[in-house]
Phi, psi and omega in degrees: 000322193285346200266329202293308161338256167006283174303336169296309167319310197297306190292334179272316145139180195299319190292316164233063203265338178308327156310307164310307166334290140003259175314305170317293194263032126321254181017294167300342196261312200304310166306341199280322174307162173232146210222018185266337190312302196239081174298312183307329207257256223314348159308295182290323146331290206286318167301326144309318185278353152234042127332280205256009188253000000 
């Protein structure tokens, strides 16, 4: 989590590792979920929350 942190930082610049940050612990919570029952529509979820959030 932390090189994924890092990299974000190299790539983006300093300014925006809170969005990695973020985005990493989507991620994470989000894997946690069980999302096979409806893939489409947990598909489009995950794409609006990170889209519009």
């Amino acid at each position: 989590m932390r090189a994924y942190i890092l990299l974000f930082g190299v790539l983006f610049g300093q300014n925006d590792i809170l969005i990695g940050v973020s985005t990493i612990t989507t991620l994470l919570v989000l894997l946690e979920r069980e999302s096979s029952n409806h893939p489409v529509q947990d598909t489009v979820k995950f794409a609006k929350c990170f889209l519009f959030a």
